[in-house]
N, CA, C and O atoms as CSV, one atom per row, in Angstrom:
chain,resi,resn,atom,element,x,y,z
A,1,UNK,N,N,-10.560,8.216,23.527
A,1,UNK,CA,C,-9.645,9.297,23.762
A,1,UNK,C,C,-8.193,8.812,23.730
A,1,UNK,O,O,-7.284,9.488,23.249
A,2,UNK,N,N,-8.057,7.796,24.182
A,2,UNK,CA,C,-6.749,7.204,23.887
A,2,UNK,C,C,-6.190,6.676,22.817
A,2,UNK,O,O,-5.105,6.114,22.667
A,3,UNK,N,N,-6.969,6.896,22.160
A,3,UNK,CA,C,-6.828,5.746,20.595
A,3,UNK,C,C,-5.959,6.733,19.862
A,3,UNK,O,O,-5.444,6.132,18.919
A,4,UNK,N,N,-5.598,7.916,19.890
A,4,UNK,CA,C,-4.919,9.226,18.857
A,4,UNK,C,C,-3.785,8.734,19.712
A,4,UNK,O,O,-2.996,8.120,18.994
A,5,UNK,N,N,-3.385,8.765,20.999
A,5,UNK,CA,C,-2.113,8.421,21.476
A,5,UNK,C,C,-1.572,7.040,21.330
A,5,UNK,O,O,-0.349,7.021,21.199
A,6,UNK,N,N,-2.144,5.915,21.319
A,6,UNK,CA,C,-1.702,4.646,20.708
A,6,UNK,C,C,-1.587,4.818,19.484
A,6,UNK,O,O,-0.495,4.378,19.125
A,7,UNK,N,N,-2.249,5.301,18.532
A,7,UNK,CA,C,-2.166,5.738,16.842
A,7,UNK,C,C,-0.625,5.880,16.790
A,7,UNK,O,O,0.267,5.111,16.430
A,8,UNK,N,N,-0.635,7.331,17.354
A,8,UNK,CA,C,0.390,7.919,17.316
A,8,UNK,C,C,1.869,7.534,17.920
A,8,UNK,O,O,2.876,8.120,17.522
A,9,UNK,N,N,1.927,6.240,19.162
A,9,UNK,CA,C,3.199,5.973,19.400
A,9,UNK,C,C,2.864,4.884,18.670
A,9,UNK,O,O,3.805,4.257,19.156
A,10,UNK,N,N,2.338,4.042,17.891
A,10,UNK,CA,C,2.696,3.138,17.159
A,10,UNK,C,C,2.614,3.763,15.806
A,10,UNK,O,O,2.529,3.093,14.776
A,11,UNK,N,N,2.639,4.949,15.835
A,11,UNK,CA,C,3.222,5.384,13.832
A,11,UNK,C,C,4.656,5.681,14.474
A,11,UNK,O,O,5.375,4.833,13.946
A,12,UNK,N,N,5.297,6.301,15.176
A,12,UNK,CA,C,6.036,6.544,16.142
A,12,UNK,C,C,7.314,5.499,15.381
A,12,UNK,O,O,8.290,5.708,14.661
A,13,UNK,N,N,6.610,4.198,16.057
A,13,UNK,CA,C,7.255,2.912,16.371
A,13,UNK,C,C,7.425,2.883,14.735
A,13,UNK,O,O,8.650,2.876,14.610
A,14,UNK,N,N,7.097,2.871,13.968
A,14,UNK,CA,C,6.800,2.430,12.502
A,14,UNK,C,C,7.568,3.043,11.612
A,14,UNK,O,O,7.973,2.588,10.542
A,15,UNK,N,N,7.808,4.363,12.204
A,15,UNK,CA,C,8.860,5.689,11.843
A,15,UNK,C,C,10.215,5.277,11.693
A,15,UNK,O,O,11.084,5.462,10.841
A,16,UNK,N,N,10.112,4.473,13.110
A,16,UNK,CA,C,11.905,4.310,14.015
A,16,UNK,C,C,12.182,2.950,12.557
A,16,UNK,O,O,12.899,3.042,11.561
A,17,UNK,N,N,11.381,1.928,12.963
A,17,UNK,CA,C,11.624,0.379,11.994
A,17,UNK,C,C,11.734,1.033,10.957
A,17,UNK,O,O,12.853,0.812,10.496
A,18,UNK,N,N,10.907,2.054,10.038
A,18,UNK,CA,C,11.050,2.165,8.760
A,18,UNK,C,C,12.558,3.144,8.452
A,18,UNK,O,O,13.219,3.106,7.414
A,19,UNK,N,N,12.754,3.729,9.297
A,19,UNK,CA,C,14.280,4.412,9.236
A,19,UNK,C,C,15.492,3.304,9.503
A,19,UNK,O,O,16.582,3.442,8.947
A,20,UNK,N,N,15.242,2.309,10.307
A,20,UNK,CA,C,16.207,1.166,10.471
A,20,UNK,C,C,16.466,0.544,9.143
A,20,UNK,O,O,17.547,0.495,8.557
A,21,UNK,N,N,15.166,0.014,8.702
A,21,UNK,CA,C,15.077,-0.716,6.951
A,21,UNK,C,C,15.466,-0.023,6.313
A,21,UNK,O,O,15.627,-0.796,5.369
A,22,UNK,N,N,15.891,1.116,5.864
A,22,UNK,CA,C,15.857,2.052,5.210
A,22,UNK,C,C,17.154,2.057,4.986
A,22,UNK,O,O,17.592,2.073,3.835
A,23,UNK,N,N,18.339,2.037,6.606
A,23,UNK,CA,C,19.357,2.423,6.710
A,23,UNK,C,C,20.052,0.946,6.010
A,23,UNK,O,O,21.089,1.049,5.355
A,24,UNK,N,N,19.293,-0.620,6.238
A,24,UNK,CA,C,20.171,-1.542,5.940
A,24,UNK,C,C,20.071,-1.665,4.762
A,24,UNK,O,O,21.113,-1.870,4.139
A,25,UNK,N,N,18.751,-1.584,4.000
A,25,UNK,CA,C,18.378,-1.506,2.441
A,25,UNK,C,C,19.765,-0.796,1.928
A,25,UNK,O,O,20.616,-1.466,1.342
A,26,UNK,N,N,19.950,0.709,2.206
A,26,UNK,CA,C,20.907,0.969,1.424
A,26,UNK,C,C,22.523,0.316,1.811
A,26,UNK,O,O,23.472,0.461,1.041
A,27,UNK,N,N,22.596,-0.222,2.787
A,27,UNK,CA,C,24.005,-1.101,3.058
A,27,UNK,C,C,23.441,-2.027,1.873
A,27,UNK,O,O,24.041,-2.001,0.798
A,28,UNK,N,N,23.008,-2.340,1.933
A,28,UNK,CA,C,22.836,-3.949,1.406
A,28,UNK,C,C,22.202,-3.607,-0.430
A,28,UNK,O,O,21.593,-4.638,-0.714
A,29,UNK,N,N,22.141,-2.815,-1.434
A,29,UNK,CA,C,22.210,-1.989,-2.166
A,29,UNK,C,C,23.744,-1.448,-2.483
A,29,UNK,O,O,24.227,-1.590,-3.607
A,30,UNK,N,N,24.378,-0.897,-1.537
A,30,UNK,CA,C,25.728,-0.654,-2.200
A,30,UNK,C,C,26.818,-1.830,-1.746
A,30,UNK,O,O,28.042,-1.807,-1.879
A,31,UNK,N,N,26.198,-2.590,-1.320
A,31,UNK,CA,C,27.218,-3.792,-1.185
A,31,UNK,C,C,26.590,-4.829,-2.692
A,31,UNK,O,O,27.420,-5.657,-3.066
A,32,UNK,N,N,25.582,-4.810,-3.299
A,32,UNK,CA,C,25.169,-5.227,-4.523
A,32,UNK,C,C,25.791,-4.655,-5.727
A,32,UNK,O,O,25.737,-5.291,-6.779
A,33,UNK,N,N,26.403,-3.462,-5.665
A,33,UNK,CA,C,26.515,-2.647,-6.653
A,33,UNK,C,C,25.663,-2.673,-7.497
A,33,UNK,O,O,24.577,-2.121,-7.318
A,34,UNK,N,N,26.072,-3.535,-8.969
A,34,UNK,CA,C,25.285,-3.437,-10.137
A,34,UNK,C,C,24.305,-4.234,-10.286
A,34,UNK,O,O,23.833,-4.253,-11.423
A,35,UNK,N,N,23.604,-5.228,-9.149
A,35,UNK,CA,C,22.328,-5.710,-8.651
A,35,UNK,C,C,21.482,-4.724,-7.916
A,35,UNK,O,O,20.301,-5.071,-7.871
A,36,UNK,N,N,21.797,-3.404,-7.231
A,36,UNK,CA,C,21.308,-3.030,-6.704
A,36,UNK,C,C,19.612,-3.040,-6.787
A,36,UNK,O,O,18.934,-3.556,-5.899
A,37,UNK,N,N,19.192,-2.572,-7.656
A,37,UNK,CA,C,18.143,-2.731,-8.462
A,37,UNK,C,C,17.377,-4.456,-7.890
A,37,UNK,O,O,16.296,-4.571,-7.312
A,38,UNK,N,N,18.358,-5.643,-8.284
A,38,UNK,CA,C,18.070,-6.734,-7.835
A,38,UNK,C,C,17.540,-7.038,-6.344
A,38,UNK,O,O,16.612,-7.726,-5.918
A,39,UNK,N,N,18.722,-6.072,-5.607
A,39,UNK,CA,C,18.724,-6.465,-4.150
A,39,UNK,C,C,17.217,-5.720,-3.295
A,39,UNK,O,O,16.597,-6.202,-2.347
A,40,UNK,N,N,17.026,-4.775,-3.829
A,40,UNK,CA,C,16.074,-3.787,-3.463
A,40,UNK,C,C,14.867,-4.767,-3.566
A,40,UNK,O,O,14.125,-4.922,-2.597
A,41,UNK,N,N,14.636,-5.549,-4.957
A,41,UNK,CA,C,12.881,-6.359,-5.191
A,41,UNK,C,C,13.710,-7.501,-4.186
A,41,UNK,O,O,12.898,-8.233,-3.621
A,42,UNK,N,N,14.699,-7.715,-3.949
A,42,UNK,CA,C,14.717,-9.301,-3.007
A,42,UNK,C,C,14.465,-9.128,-1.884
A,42,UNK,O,O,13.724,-9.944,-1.336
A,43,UNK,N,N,14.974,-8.032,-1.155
A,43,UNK,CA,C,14.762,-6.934,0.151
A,43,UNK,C,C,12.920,-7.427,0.607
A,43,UNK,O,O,12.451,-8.005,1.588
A,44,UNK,N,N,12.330,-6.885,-0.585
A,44,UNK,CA,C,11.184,-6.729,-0.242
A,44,UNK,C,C,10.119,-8.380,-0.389
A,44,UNK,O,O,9.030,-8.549,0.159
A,45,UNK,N,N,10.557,-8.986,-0.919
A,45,UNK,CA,C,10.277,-10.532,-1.064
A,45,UNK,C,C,10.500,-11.091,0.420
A,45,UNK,O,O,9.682,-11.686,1.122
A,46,UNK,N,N,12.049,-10.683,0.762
A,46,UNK,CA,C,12.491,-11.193,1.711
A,46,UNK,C,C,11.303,-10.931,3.545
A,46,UNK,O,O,10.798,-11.620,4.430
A,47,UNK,N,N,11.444,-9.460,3.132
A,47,UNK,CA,C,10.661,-8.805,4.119
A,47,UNK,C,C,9.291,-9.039,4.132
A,47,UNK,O,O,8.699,-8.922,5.205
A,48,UNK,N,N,8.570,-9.411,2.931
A,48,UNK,CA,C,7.183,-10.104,3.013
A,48,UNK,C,C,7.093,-11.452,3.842
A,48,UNK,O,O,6.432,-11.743,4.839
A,49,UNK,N,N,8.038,-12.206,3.039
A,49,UNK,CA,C,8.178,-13.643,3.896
A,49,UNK,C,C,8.133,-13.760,5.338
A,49,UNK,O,O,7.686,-14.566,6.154
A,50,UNK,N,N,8.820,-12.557,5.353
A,50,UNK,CA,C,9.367,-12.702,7.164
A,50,UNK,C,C,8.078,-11.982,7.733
A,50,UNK,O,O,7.318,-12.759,8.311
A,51,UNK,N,N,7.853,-11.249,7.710
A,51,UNK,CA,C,6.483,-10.549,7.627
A,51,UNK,C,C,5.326,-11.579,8.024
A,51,UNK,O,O,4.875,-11.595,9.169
A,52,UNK,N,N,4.890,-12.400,7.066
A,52,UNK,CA,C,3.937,-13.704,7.022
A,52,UNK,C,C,3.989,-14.148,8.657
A,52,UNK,O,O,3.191,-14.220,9.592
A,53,UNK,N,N,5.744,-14.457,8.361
A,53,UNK,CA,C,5.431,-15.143,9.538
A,53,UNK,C,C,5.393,-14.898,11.175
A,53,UNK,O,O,5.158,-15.732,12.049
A,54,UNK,N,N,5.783,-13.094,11.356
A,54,UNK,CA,C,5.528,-12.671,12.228
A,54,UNK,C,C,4.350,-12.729,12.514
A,54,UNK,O,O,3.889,-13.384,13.449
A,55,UNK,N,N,3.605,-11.912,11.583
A,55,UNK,CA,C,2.176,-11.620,11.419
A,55,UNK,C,C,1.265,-12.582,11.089
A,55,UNK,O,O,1.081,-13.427,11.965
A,56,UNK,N,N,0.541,-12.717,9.917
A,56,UNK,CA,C,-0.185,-13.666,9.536
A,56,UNK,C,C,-0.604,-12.631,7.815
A,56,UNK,O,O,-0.742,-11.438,7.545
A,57,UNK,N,N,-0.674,-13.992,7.000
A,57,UNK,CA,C,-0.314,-13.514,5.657
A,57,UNK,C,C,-2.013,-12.564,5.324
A,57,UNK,O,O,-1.859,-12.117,4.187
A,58,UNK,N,N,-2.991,-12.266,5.673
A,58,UNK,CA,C,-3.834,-11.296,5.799
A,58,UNK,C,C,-3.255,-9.600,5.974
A,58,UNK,O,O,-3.298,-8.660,5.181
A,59,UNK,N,N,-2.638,-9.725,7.575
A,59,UNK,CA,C,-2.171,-9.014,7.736
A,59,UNK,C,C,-1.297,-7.917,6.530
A,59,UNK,O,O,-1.662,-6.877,5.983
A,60,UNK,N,N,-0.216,-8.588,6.458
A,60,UNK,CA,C,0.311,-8.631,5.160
A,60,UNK,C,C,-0.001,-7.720,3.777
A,60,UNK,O,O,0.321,-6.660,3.239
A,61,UNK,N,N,-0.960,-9.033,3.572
A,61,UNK,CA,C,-2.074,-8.670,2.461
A,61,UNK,C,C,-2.334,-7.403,2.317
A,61,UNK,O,O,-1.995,-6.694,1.370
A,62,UNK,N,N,-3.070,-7.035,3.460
A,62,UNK,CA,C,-3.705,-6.054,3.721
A,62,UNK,C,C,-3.031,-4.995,3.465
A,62,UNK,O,O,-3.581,-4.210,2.693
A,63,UNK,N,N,-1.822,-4.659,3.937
A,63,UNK,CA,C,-0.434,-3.796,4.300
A,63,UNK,C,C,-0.180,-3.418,2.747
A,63,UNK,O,O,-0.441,-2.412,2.086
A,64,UNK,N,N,0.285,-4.344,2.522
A,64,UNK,CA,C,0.837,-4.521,1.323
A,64,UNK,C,C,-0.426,-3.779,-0.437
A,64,UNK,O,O,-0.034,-3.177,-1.437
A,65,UNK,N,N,-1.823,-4.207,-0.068
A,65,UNK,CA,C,-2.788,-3.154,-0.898
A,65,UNK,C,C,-2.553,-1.697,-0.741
A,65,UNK,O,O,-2.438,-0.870,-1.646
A,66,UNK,N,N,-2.480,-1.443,0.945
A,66,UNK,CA,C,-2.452,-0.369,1.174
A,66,UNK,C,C,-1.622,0.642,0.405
A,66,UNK,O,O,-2.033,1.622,-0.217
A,67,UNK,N,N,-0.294,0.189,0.576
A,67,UNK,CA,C,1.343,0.466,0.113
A,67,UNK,C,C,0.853,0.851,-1.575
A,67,UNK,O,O,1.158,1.905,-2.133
A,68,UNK,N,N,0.151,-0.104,-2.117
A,68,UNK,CA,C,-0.217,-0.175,-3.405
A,68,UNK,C,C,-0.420,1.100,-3.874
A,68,UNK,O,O,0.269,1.925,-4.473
A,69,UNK,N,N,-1.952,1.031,-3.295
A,69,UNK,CA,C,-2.443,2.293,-3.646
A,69,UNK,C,C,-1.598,3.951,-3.381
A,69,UNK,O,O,-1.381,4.861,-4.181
A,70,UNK,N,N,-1.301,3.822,-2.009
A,70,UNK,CA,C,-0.014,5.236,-2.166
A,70,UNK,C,C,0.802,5.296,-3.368
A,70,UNK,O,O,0.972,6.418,-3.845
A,71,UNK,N,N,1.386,4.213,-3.997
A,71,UNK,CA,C,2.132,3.690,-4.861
A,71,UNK,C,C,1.172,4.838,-5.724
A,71,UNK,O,O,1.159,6.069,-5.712
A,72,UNK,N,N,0.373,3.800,-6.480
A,72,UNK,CA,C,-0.461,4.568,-7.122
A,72,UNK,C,C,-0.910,6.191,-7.196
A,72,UNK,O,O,-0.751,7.123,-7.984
A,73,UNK,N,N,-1.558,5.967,-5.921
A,73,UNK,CA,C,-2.010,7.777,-5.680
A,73,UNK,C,C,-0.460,8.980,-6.078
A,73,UNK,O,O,-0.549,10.030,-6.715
A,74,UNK,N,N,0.859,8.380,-5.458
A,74,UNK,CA,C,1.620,9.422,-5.336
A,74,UNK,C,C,2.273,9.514,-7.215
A,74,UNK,O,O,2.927,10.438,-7.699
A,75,UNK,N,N,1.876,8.422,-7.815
A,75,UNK,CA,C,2.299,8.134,-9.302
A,75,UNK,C,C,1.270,9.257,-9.774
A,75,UNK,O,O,1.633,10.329,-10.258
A,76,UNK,N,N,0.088,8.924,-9.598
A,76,UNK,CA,C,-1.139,9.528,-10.213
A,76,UNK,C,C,-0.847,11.223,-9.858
A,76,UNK,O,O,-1.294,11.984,-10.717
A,77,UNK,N,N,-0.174,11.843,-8.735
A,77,UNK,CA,C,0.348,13.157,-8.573
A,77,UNK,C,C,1.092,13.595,-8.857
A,77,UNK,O,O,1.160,14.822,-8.782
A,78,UNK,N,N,2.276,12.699,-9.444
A,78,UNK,CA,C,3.357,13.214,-10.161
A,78,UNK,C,C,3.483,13.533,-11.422
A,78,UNK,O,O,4.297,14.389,-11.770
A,79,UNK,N,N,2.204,12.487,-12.830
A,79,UNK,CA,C,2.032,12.562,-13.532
A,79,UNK,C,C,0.866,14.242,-13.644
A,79,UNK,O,O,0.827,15.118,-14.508
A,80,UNK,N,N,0.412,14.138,-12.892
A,80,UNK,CA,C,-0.701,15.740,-12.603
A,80,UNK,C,C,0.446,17.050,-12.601
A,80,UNK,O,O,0.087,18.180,-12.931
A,81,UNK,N,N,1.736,16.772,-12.224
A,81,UNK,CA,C,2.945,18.118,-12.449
A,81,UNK,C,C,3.592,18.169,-13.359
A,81,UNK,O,O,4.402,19.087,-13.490
């Protein structure tokens, strides 16, 4: 019974971090200007690395398939409009 309320303040939590990244990505994007493009795949290199070593590179792994497939699925719905 508790497991929908831990779910839920740790998507919560995941919301807040992913709006934080979000906000420095684009600092750090218009401080690249015409790398932007560059800075965005280093962003995410960067954030894997660091990632690893919070976590453990499974973890990661794992995260990171996940991400994939949305990737995928939301490609695979756009091409369907």
């Amino acid at each position: 019974m508790s497991e929908p309320t831990n779910t839920s303040a740790a998507e919560q939590l995941f919301d807040k971090a992913l709006d934080l990244a979000e906000k420095h990505l684009e600092a750090a994007m218009k401080e690249g200007g015409a790398l932007s493009g560059y800075v965005a795949i280093a962003m995410i290199e960067a954030a894997v690395n660091q990632a690893v070593e919070e976590t453990s590179h499974e973890d990661v792994a794992d995260m990171l398939r996940d991400l994939a497939d949305q990737i995928e699925a939301d490609a695979e719905e756009g091409d369907e409009e």
